[in-house]
N, C-alpha and C positions, 0 to 999 in steps of 0.2 A: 471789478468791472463796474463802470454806469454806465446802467441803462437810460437811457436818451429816449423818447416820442419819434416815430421816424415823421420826417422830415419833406420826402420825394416821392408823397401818393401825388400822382396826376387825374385830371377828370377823365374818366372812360371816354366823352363825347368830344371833346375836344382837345385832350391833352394838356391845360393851363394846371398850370400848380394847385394842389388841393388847400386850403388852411385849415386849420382848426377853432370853431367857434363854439363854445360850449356843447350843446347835444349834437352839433350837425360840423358835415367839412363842405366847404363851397370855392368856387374858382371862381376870376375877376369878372370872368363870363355872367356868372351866375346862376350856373346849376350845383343845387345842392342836394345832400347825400346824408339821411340821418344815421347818426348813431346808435345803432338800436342799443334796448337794455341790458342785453347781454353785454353790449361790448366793441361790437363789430361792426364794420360799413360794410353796406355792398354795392359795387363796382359796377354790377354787371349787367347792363343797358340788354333794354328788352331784345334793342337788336344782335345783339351776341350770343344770345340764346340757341340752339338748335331743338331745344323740347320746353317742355313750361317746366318740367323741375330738374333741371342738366344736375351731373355729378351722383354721387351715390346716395341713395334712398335712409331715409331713418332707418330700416333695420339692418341696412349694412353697415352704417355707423355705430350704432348698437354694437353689434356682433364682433365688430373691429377694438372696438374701445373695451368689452372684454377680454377678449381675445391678446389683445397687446399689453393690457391693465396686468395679463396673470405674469409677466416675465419670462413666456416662450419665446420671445424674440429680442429680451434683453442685448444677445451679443451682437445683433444686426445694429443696437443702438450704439452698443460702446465704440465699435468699429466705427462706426460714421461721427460719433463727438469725435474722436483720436483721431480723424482725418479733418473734419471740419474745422476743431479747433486748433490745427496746425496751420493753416489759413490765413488766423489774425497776429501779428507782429509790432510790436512796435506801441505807441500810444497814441497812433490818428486815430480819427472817426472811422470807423465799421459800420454799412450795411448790409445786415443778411437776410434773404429770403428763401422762405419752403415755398418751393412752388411742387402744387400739388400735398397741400399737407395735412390736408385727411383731417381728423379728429386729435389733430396737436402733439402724439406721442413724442413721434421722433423731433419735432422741431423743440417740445418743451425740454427734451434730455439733453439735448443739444446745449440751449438755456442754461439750464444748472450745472452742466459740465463745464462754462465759458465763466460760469459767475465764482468759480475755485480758479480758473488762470489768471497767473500773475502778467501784470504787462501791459494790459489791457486800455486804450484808453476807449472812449465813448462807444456805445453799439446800440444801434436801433434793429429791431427785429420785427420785420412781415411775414405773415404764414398768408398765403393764397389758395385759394379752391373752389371750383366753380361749383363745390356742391353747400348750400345751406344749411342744410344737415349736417354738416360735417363743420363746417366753421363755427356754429352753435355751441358744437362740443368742444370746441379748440378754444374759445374764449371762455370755458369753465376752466381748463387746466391751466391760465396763466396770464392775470389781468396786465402784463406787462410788455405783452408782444401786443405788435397792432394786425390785428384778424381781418382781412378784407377776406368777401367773396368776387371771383375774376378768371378770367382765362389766361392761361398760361401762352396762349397766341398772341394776345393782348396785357398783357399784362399792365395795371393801371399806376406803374410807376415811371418818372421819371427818365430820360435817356440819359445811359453814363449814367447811373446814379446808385448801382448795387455790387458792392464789393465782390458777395460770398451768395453762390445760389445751392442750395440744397436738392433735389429730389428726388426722393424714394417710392421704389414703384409705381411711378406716377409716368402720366403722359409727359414726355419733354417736349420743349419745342426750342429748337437749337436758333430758330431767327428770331424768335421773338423772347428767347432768352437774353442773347446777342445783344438786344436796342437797350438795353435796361442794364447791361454791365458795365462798368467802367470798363476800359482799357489795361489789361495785366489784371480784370477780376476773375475770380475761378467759380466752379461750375462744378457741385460734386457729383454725380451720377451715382444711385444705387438700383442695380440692376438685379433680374435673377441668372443663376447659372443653367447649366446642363442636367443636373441632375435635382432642382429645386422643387420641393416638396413630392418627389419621383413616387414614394409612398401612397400618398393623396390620389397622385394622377394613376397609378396603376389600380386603385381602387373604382375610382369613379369610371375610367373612360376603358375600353374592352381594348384598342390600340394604340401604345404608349410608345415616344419615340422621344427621345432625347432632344431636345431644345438646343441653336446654335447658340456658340455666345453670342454678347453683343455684339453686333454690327457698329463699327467705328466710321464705317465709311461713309462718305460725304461730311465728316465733322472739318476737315481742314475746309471746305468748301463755304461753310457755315461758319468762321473765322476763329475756330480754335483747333489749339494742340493739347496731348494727350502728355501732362507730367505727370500721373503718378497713375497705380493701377495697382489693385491688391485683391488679392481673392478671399473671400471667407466662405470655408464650409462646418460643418457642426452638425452632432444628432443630437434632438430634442430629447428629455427624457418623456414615459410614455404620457399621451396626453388622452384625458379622457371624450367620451361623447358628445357632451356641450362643447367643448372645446375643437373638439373634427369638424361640429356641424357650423361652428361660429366662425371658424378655419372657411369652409365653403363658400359660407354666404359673403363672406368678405373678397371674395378673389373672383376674377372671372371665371374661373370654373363653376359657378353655380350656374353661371348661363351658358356652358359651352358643356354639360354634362346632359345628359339624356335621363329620363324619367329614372329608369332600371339603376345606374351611378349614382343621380340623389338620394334616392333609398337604401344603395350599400352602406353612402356617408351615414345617412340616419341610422342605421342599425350598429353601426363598430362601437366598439366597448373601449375598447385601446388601440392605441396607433403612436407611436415613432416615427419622427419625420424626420429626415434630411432637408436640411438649408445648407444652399451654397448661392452664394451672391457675388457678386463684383462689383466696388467701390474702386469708380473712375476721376480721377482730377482734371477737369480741362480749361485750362487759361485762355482767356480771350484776347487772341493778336488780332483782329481788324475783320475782315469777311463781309458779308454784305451791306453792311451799312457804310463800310470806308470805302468801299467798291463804286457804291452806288454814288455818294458824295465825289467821287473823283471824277467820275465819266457823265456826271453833268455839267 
């Protein structure tokens, strides 16, 4: 595989093509965007903001980035390279993006499992995430993908201009995925299932009820179809208390848990978890962009 500089960052403010000029990227407009020293641009115009520090907190990246670092969720990664990397064909130009990509795990594993396929021609790689925190950490794991911070509603790339989109337990946003895919680009979805971390939640909350699967509906409406769909489930071997508690603070349940459920987490010695996920494929035939373009 070559890796390639991507190519189709756009300005958050006005949409004009980003360039690259040594520390900073600027558009013909002339707003520019530094490089910070890690690594990383960000995107994310004050007005996009919903709080002064959106996306997840340094210690839930912390907590993630051990948590993911020990190999409990290794087979969540393998499944999503072996779907992902069945994706790229051939030897055009490829680009991929996490949207939604946290502190870089799943997007770096991604990465190294593409740089062993044969076939391959050019790939540029975007990880996205509207938290700071979190892309910090993602531009330590792999100076070779380009790190913005951004929303996934906005996303500050290009229209038509993204092969292959990634994301894993992340907010989707199925229109604002949409402007930013080519035509016949796909769209991996990793979602949780029915019985996902069931363990976890029978500890913390006193009323546990199984979780619907994903909800597919209104996706043809939003301009994709559903090719591929595979489930995985698996039990963890047992993991200890740093790890239940790292488990917590990283998921919504540390803020959908009540005092009395925080303190069970803190206290458990051992815990066995079930994962079950669903890893969705969905290719983009047209939907609101091509909608919208015809009917005016």
């Amino acid at each position: 595989m070559n890796v390639i500089r991507a190519q189709n960052l756009a300005c958050p403010i006005d949409g004009a093509r980003l360039e690259f000029h040594g520390k900073q990227v600027d558009c013909e407009n002339g707003h520019v965007f530094d490089i910070a020293r890690q690594g990383y641009v960000n995107l994310l115009p004050v007005q996009h903001k919903r709080s002064k520090q959106p996306g997840d907190s340094k210690e839930m990246v912390s907590a993630r980035t051990r948590f993911l670092d020990s190999g409990v969720y290794e087979p969540v990664a393998d499944k999503l390279a072996e779907i992902a990397c069945a994706q790229v064909s051939g030897d055009k130009e490829t680009c991929f993006m996490d949207a939604g990509c946290g502190e870089g795990y799943y997007f770096n594993y991604v990465f190294n499992s593409l740089e062993n396929k044969e076939g391959c021609g050019d790939l540029s790689f975007v990880g996205l995430d509207i938290s700071k925190e979190a892309i910090v950490g993602a531009a330590k794991r792999n100076k070779q993908i380009t790190w913005l911070v951004g929303t996934n509603r906005q996303p500050p790339l290009e229209p038509a201009s993204v092969d292959v989109i990634t994301c894993v337990f992340g907010f989707q946003s199925f229109e604002g995925f949409e402007k930013i895919l080519r035509p016949g680009g796909r769209l991996v979805l990793v979602e949780p299932g029915p019985d996902h971390l069931k363990e976890l939640r029978e500890l913390i909350y006193s009323d546990v009820r199984k979780t619907d699967p994903p909800d597919l509906f209104g996706v043809a409406e939003a301009g994709y179809v559903v090719r591929d769909r595979q489930p995985l489930q698996f039990k963890t071997g047992a993991i200890g208390n740093r790890q239940i508690n790292d488990l917590l603070v990283m998921t919504p349940h540390f803020y959908r848990a009540n005092k009395q459920g925080r303190e069970a987490a803190q206290k458990r010695d051992i815990l066995v978890l079930t994962v079950e996920i669903y890893v969705t494929v969905f290719e983009k035939t047209g939907g609101l962009a091509s909608r919208k373009k015809s009917s005016s």
